[in-house]
MDAnalysis code that builds the backbone (N, CA, C; Angstrom):
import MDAnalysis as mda
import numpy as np

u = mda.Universe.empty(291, n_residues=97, atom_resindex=np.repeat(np.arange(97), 3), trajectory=True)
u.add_TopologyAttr("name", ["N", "CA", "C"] * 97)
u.add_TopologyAttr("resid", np.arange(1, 98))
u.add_TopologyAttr("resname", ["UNK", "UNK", "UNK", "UNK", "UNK", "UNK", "UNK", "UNK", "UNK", "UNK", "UNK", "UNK", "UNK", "UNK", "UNK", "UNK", "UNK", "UNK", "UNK", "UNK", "UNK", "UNK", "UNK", "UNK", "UNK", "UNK", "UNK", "UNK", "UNK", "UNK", "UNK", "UNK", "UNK", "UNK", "UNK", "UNK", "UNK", "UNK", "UNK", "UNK", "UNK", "UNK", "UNK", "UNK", "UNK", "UNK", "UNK", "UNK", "UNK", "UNK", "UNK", "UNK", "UNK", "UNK", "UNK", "UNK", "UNK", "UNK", "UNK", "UNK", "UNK", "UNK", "UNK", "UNK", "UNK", "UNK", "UNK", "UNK", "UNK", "UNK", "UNK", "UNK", "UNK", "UNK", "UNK", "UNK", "UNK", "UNK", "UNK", "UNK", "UNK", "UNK", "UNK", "UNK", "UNK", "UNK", "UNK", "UNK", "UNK", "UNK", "UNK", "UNK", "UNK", "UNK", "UNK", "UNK", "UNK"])
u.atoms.positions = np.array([
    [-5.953, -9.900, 9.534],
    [-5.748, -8.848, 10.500],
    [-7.003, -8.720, 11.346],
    [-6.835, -8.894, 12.399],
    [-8.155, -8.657, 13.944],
    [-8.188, -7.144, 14.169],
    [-9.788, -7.163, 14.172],
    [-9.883, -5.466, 14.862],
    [-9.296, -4.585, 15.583],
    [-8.605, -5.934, 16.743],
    [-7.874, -5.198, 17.792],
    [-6.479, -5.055, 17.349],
    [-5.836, -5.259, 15.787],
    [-4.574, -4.792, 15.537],
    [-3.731, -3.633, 16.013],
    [-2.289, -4.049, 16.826],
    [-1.563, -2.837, 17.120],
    [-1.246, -1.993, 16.006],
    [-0.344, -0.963, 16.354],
    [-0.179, 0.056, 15.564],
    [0.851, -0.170, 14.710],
    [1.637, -1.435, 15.179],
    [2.765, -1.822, 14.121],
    [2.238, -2.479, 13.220],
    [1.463, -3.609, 13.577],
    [0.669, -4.210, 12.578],
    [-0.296, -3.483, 11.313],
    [-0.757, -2.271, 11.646],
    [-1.330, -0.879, 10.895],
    [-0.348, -0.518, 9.848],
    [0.448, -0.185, 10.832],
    [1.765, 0.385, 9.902],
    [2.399, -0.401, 8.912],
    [2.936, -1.503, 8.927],
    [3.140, -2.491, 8.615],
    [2.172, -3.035, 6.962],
    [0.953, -3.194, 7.619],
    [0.607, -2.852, 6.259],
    [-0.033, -1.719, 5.326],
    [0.399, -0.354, 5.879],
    [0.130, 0.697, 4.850],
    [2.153, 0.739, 4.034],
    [3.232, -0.317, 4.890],
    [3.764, -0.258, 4.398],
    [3.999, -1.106, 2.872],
    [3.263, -1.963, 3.399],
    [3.492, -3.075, 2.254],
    [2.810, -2.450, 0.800],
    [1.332, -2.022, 1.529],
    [0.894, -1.230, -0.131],
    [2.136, -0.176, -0.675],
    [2.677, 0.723, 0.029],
    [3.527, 1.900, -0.544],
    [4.740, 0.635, -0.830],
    [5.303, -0.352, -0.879],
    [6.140, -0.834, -1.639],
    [5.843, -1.586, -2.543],
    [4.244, -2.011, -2.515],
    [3.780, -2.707, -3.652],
    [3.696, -1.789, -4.882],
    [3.379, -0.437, -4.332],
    [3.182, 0.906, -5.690],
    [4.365, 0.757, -5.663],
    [5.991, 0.921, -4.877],
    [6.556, 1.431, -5.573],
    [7.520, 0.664, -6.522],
    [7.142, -0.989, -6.371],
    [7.429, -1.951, -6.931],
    [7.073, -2.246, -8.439],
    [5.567, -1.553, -8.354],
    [4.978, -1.868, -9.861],
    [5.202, -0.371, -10.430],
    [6.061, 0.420, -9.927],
    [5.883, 1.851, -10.595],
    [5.063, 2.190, -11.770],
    [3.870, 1.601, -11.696],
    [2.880, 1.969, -12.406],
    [1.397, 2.242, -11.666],
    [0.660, 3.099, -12.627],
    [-0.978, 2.938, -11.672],
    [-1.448, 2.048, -12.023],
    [-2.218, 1.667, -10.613],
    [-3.060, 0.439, -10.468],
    [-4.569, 0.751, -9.928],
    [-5.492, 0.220, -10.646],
    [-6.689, 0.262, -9.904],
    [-6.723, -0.704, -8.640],
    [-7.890, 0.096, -7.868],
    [-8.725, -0.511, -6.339],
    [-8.259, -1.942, -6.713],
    [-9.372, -3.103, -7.189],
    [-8.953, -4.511, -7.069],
    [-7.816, -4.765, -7.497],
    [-7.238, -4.550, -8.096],
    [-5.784, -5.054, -8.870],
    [-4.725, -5.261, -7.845],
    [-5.308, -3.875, -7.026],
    [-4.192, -3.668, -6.033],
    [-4.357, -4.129, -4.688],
    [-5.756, -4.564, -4.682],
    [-5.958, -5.397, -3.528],
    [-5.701, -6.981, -3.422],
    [-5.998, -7.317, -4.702],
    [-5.865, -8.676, -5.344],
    [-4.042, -8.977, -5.122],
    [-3.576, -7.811, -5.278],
    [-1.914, -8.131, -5.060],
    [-1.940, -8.262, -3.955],
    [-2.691, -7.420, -2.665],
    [-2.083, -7.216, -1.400],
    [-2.300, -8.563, -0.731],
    [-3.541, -9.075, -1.269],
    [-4.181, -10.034, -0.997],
    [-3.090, -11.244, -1.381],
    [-2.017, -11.851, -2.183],
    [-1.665, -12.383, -2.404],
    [-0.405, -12.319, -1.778],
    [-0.115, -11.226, -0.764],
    [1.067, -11.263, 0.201],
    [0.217, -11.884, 1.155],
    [-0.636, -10.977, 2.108],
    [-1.230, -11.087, 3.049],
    [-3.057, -10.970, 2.900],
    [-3.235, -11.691, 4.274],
    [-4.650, -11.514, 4.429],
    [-4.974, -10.000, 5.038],
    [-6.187, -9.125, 4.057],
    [-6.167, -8.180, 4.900],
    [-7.776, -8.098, 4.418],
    [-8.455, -7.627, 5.220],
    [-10.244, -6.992, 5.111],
    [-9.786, -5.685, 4.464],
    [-11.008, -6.330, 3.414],
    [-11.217, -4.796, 2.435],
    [-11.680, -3.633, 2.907],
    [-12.395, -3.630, 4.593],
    [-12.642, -2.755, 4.676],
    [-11.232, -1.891, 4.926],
    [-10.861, -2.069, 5.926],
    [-9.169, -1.732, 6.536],
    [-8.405, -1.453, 4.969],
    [-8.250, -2.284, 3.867],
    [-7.714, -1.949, 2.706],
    [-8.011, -0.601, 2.399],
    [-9.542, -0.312, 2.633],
    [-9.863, 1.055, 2.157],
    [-9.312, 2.136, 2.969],
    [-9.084, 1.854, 4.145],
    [-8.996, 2.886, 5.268],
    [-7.563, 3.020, 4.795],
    [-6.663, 2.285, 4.706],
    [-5.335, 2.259, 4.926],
    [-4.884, 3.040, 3.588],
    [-5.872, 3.408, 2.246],
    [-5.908, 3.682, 1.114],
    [-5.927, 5.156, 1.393],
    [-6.838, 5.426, 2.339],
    [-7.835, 6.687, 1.950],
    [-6.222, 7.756, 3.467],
    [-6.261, 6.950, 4.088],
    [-4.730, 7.506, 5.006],
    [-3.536, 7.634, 3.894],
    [-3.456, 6.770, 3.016],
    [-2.195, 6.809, 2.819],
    [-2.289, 8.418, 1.602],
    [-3.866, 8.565, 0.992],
    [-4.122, 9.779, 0.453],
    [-4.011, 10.719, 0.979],
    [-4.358, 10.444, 2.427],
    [-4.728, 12.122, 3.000],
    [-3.290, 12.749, 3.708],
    [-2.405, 11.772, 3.714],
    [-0.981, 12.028, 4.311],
    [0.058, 12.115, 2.978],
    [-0.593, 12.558, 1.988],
    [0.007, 12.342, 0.258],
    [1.097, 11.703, 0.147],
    [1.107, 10.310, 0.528],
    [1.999, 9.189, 0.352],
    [1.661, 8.422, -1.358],
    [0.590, 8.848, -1.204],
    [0.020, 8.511, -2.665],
    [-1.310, 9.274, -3.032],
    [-1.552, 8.966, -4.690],
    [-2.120, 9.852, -5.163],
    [-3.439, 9.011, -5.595],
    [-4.866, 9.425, -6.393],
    [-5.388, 8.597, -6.502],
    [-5.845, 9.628, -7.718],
    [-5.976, 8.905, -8.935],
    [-6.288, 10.052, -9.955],
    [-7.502, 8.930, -11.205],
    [-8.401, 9.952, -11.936],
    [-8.901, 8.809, -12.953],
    [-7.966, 8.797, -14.410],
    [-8.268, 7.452, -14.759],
    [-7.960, 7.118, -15.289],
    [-8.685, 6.782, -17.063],
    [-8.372, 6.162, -18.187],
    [-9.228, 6.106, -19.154],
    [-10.231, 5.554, -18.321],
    [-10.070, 4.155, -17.757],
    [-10.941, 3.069, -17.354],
    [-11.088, 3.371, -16.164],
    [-10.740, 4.187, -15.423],
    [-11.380, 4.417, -14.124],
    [-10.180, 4.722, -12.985],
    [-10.524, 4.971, -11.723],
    [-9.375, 5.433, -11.155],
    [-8.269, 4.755, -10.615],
    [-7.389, 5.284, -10.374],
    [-5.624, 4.618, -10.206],
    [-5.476, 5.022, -8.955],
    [-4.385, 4.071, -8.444],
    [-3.229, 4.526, -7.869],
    [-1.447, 4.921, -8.041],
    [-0.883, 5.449, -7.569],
    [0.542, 5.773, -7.977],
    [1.244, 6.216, -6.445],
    [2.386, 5.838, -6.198],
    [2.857, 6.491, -5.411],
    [3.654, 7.709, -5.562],
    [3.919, 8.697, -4.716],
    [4.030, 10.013, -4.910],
    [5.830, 9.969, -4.458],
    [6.596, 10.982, -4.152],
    [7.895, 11.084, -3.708],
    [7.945, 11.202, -2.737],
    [7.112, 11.826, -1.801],
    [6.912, 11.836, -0.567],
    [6.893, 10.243, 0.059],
    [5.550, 9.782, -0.461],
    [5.808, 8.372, -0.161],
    [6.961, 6.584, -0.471],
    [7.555, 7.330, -1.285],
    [8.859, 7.096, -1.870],
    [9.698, 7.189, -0.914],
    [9.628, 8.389, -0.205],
    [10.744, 8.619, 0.919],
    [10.482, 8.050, 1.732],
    [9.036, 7.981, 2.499],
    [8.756, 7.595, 3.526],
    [8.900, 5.868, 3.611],
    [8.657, 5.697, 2.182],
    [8.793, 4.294, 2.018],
    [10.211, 3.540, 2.824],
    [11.424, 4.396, 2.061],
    [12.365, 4.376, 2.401],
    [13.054, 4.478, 3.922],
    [12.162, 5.180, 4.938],
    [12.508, 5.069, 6.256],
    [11.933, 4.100, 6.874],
    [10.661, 3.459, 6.010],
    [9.884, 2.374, 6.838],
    [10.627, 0.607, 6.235],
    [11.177, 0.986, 5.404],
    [11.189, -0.724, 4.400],
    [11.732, -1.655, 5.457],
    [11.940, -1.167, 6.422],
    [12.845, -2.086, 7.377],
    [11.313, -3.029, 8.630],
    [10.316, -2.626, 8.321],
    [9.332, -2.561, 8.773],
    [8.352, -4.191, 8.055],
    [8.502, -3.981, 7.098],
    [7.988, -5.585, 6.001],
    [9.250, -6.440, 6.227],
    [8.122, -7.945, 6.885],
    [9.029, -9.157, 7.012],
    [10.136, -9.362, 5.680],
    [11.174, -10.020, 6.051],
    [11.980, -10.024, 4.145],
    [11.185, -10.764, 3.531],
    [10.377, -12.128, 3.833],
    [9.542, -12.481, 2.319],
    [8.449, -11.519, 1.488],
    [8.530, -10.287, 2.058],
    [7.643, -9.939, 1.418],
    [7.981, -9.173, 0.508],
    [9.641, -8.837, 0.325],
    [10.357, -7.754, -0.156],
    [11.200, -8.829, -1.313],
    [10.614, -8.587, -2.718],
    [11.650, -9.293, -3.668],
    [12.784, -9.137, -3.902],
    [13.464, -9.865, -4.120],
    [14.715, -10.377, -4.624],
    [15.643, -9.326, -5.631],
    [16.016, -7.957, -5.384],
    [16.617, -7.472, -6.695],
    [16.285, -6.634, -7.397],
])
């Protein structure tokens, strides 16, 4: 992703993280979950963070600690929202079932 990314391209991938949470319906730590995103698409960690710390402050998701340190989870809100955007991620990026 280039600096000068449009706003679909933005969107696009704060969508892919909210279907990657809501895919693994479990919490995931920072790398785990970048290491996944990373294995759809190329994205800069910095932007990973930004797109993290938006998707918190618009409570699409939650970020809480954990034994080992802190998580992610997606929330219902972002569940929903998920749901108006899924049309938004190319189909390879959306599994099978």
């Amino acid at each position: 992703m280039k600096l000068g990314a449009d706003n679909e391209t933005l969107a696009e991938n704060k969508v892919l993280i909210l279907y990657l949470l809501s895919v693994i319906d479990k919490p995931i730590n920072n790398d785990s979950l970048y290491r996944l995103v990373l294995s759809i698409q190329d994205m800069n960690y910095f932007y990973f963070q930004q797109f993290l710390i938006d998707l918190q402050d618009n409570q699409y998701i939650v970020c809480y600690e954990k034994d080992d340190g802190e998580v992610y989870e997606i929330t219902k809100m972002g569940r929903s929202t998920l749901d108006l955007t899924i049309d938004m991620l190319p189909r390879n990026y959306k599994s099978e079932g």
